[in-house]
VEXPA-658160 format. One record per residue (C-alpha): residue in three letters; x negated, z, y negated. Coordinates in steps of 0.2 Angstrom, whole numbers. Layout:
BEGIN
+------+-------+-------+-------+
| rest |     X |     Z |     Y |
+------+-------+-------+-------+
|  ALA |     X |     Z |     Y |
...
+------+-------+-------+-------+
***
This chain:
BEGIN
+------+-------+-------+-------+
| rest |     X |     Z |     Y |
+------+-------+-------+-------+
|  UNK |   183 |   632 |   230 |
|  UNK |   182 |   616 |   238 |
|  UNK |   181 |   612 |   257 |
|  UNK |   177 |   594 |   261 |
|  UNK |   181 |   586 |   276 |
|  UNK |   172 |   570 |   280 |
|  UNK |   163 |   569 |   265 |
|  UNK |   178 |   570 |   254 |
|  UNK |   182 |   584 |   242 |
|  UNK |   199 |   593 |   248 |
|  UNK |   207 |   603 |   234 |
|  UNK |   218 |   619 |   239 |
|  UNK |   227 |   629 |   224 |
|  UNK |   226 |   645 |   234 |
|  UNK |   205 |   644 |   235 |
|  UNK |   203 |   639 |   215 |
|  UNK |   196 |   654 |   206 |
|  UNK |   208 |   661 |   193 |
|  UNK |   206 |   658 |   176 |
|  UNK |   203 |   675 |   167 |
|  UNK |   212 |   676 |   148 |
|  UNK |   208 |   686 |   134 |
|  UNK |   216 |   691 |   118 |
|  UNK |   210 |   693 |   102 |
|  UNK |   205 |   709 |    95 |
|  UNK |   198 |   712 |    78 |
|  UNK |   191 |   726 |    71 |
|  UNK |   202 |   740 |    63 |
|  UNK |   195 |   731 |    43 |
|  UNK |   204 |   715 |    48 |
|  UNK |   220 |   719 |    48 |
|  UNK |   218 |   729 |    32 |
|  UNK |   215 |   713 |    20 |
|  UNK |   223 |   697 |    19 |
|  UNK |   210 |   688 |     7 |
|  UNK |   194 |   681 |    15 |
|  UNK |   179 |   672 |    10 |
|  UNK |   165 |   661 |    18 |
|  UNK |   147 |   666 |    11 |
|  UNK |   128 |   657 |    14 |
|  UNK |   112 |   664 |     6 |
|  UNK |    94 |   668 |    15 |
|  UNK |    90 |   682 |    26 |
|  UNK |    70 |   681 |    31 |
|  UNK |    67 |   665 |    28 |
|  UNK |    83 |   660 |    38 |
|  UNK |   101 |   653 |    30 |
|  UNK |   114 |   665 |    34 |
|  UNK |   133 |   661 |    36 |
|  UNK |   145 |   677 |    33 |
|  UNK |   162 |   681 |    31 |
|  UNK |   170 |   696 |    23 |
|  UNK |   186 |   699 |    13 |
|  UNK |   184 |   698 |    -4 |
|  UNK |   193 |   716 |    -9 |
|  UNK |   179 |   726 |     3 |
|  UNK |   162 |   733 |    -7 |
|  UNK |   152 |   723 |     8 |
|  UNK |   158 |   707 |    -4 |
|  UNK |   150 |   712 |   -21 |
|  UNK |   136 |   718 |   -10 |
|  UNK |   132 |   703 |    -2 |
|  UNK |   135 |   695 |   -19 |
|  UNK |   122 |   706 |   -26 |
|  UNK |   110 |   700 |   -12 |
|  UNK |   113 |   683 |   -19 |
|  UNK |   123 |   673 |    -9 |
|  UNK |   136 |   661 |   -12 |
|  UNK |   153 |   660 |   -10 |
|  UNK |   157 |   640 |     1 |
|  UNK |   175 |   645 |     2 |
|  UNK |   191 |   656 |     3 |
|  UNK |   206 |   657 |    13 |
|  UNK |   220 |   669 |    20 |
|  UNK |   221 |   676 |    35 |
|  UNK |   237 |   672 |    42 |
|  UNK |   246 |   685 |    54 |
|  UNK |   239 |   683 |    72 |
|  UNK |   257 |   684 |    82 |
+------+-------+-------+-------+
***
């Protein structure tokens, strides 16, 4: 928070709103696999950017559905 004096902006440490942090957290499944890929293909009429790993069935489902694979990668270990 800011008090001004005059006109002018005073800035006090103790009045600054603290900056809240959060951690990353994935879901149970990402941990599991290392290999991941990028996917696009149309959902409704609308392009549709996914990401699975490439050993889980949702990967040769969305596959099936059509879409295409843009990239791979590996996850690396989140320390």
């Amino acid at each position: 928070m800011q008090f001004r004096k005059n006109g002018i902006p005073i800035d006090v440490p103790d009045q600054r709103p603290k900056v809240v942090t959060k951690t990353f957290k994935g879901h149970e499944d990402f941990y599991k696999y290392k290999k991941y890929a990028t996917l696009t293909g149309f959902e409704d009429g609308c392009k549709v950017i996914a990401t699975a790993p490439i050993e889980h069935p949702e990967f040769k489902m969305l596959l099936d559905r059509g879409y295409r694979v843009i990239e791979t990668w590996k996850r690396r270990d989140i320390a």
